[in-house]
C-alpha positions, -999 to 999 in steps of 0.1 A, spaced: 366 305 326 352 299 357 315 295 363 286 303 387 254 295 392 232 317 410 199 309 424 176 335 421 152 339 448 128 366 441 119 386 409 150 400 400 186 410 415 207 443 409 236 438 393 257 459 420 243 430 444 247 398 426 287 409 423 287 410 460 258 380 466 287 355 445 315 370 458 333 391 435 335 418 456 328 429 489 302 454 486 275 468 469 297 498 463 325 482 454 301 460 425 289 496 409 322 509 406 332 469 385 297 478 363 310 514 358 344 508 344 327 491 316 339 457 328 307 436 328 285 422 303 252 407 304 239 384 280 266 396 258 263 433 259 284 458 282 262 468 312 266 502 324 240 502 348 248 493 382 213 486 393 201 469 359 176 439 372 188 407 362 163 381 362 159 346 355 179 328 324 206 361 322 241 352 321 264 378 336 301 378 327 330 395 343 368 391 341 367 355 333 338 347 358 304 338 337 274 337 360 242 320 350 211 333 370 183 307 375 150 310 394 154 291 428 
């Protein structure tokens, strides 16, 4: 499994973004339509919100990509 760590530089981050901030797609859109074929989890749990705030300490996981959010 590969892993990321992304530093988190304000409150929170949308999901949709964070996909595209680490590169696992190109867009925003293109991160929504990952989170809305049921393919990402956070913290454990399917995510089906595309705009779901992740925030410090969440780990978000993806087709064998986990991605650790830390505060910068």
């Amino acid at each position: 499994m590969q892993k990321i760590d992304f530093e988190l530089n304000d409150e929170f981050v949308e999901l949709n973004q964070l996909l595209k901030l680490v590169g696992i797609c190109d867009s925003g859109g293109a991160g929504k339509m990952l989170v809305a074929g049921g393919n990402v989890s956070v913290d454990g749990r399917n995510e089906l919100r595309k705009t779901c705030k992740i925030r410090d300490g969440q780990v978000v996981s993806l087709n064998g990509v986990r991605i650790q959010v830390k505060a910068g």
